[in-house]
N, C-alpha and C positions, 0 to 999 in steps of 0.2 A: 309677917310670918311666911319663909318660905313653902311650897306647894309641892310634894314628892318628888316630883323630874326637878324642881331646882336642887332641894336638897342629896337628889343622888349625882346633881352634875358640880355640887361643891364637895363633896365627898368621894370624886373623883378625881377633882383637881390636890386635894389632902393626899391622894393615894392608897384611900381603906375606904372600905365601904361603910355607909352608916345602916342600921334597921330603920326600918319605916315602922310606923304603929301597924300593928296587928291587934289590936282589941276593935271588937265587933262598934264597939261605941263611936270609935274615931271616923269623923268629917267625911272622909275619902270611901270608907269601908263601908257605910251605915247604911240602909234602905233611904229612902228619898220620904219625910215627912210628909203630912197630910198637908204644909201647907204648899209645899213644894211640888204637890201634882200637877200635871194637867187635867181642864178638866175632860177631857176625854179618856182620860185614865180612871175617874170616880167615880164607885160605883153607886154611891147614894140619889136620892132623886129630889131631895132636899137639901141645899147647902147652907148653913149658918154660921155667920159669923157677929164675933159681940165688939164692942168694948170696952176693955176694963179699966177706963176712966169714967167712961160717965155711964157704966151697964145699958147701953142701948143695944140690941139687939135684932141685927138682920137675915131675912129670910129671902134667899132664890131658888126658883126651880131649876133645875141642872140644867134643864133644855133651852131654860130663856136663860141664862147666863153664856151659854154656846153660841144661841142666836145671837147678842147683843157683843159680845165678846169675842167669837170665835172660838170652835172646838181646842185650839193648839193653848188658850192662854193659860197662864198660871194660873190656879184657884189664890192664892197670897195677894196678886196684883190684882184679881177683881173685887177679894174682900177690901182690898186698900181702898177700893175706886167707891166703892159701895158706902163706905165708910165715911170716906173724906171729908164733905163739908157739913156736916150735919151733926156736930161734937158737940155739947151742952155744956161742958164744963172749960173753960177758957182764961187762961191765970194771966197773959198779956207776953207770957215768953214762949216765944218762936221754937222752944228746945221741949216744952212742955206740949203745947197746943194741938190740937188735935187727938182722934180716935188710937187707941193702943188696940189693934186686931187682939183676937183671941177665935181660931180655926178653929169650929166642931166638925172635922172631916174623921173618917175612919185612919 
C-alpha cells in the first residue's frame, strides 16, 4: 500500500490530483496508540501488559522499565521483550508460538 507522498507523486505523474483520507480514524491522521508511546510520554506508574494466548500477565514500574530500557523506547517493544520467552502454551508452529501482547496503557 502506497504511503501519502507516494500516492500524491503518482497522482501527479496521472496529472489530477488524488484526496487523501480525511477520517480522523485513518493511519496517517490518528493520535499514536498506547502501544506506540514512548515510555517517556506515559503517564501511568504502572505498565501492564498480558497475553492473550496463554493469559499471563505482566507487571513494570515505569521507572524500571526507563532504567532497564531507556526513557526513548517503545512501551510495544518492551512489552514484546517482557513477554517473549516465557509463553505457556506452545503448538510446534513458528507462526503460532509464542506471547500475543495485549497493552493496558491509557
Amino acid at each position: 500500500m502506497p504511503n501519502p507522498t507516494q500516492m500524491d507523486k503518482m497522482a501527479a505523474a496521472v496529472g489530477r490530483s488524488v484526496p487523501l483520507l480525511e477520517d480522523p480514524r485513518a493511519e496517517t491522521r490518528s493520535a499514536p496508540s498506547g502501544a506506540t508511546l514512548r515510555l517517556s510520554q506515559i503517564n501511568q506508574h504502572v505498565l501492564r501488559v498480558g497475553c492473550r494466548c496463554c493469559a499471563r500477565l505482566v507487571e513494570i514500574q515505569k521507572a524500571d522499565a526507563a532504567r532497564l530500557y531507556g526513557p526513548d523506547a517503545v512501551w510495544k517493544d518492551v512489552g514484546q521483550r517482557l513477554l517473549d520467552n516465557n509463553c505457556t502454551q506452545r503448538t510446534g508452529r513458528h507462526e503460532e508460538d509464542g506471547c500475543w501482547p495485549s497493552y493496558d496503557v491509557p
